[in-house]
FIVEXMI-323975 format. One record per residue: x, y, z of N, C-alpha, C, O in turn; residue in one letter. Coordinates in pm, whole numbers, padded with zeros to 5 digits, always signed. Example, Ala and Ser with C-alpha at 12.3 -4.5 7.8 and 13.67 -1.06 7.14 Angstrom:
+01319-00569+00780+01230-00450+00780+01320-00330+00780+01424-00332+00846A
+01285-00225+00708+01367-00106+00714+01290+00003+00787+01341+00114+00804S
***
This chain:
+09697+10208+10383+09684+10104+10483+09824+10066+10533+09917+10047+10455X
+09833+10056+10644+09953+09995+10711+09973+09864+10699+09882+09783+10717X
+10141+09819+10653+10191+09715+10654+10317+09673+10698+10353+09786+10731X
+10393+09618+10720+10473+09570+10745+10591+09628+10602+10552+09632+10485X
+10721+09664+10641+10762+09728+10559+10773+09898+10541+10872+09959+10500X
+10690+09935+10568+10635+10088+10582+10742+10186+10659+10797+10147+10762X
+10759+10272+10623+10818+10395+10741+10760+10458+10757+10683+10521+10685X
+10792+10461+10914+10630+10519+10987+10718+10631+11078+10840+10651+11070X
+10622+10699+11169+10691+10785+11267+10595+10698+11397+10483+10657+11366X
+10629+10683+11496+10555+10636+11628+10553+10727+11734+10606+10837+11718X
+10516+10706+11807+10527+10779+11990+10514+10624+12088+10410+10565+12118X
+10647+10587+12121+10666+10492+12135+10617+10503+12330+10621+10597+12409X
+10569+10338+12348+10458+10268+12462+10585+10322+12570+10527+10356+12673X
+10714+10340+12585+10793+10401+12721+10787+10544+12729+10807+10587+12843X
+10766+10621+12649+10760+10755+12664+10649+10804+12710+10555+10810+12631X
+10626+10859+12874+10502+10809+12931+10450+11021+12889+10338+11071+12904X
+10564+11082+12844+10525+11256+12794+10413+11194+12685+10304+11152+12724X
+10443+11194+12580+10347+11152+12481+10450+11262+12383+10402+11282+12271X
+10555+11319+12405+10572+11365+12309+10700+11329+12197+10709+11397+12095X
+10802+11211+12225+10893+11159+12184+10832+11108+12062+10722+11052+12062X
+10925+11132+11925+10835+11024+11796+10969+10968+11755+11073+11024+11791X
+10969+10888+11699+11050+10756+11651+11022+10716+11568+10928+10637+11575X
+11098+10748+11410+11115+10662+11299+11166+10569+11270+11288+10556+11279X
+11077+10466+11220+11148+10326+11181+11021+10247+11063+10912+10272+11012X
+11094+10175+11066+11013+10058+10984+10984+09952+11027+11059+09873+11085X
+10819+09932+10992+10734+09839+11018+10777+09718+11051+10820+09668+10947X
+10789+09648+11135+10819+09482+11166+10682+09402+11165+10672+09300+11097X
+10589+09444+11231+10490+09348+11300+10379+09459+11331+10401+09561+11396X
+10262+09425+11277+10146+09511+11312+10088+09453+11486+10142+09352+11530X
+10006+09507+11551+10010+09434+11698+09844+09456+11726+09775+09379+11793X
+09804+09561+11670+09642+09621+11711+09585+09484+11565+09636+09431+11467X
+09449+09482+11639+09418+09394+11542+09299+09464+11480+09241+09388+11403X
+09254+09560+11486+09102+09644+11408+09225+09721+11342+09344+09732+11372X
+09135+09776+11228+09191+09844+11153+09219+09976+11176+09300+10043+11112X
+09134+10023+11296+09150+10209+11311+09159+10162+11471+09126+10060+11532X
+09218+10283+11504+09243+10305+11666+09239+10434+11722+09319+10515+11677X
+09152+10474+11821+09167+10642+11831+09292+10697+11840+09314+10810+11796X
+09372+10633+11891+09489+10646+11952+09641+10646+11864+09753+10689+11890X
+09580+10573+11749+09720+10530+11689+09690+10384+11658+09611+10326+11732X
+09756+10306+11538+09765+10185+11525+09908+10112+11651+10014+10174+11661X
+09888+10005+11718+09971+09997+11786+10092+09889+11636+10047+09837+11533X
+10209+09891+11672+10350+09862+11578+10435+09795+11658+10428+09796+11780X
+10538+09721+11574+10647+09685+11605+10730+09733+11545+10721+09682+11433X
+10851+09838+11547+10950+09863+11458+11102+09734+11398+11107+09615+11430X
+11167+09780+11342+11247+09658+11264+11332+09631+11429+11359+09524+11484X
+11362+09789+11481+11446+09804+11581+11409+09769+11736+11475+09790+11838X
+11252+09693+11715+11225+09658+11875+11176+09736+11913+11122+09693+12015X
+11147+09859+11899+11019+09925+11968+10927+09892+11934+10906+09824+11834X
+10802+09957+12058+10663+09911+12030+10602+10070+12045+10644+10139+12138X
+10525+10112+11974+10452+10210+11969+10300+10227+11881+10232+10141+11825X
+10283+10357+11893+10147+10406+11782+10213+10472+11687+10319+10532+11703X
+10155+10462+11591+10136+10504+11424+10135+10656+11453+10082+10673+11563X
+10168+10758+11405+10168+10892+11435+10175+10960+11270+10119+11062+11229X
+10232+10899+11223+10226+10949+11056+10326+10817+10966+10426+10751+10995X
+10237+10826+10850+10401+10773+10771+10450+10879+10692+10403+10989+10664X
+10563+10817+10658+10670+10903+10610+10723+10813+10465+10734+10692+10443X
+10750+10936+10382+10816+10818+10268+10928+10839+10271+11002+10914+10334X
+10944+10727+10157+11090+10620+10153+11181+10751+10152+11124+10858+10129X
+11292+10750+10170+11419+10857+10152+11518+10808+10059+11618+10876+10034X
***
């Protein structure tokens, strides 16, 4: 389950290709159901906003 904290990979809401992904960590969850066809929508620590695309562990 996604939380806040997490390292995630996204395809962040400006990249109108769909194919840019962006790792960061969880700030702020934004979708409010638990599943989304699309991706959970996110806030990263760094201010992006995107979908959930995979997580990734800690390094």
């Amino acid at each position: 389950m996604l939380r806040p904290g997490l390292l995630v990979t996204i395809n962040p809401r400006s990249d109108k290709t769909r194919e840019l992904l962006v790792e960061g960590v969880i700030e702020e969850i934004l979708t409010s159901s638990n599943t989304h066809p699309h991706g959970i929508l996110v806030r990263l620590q760094s201010k992006e906003v995107g979908r959930v695309k995979s997580i990734q562990a800690r390094k």
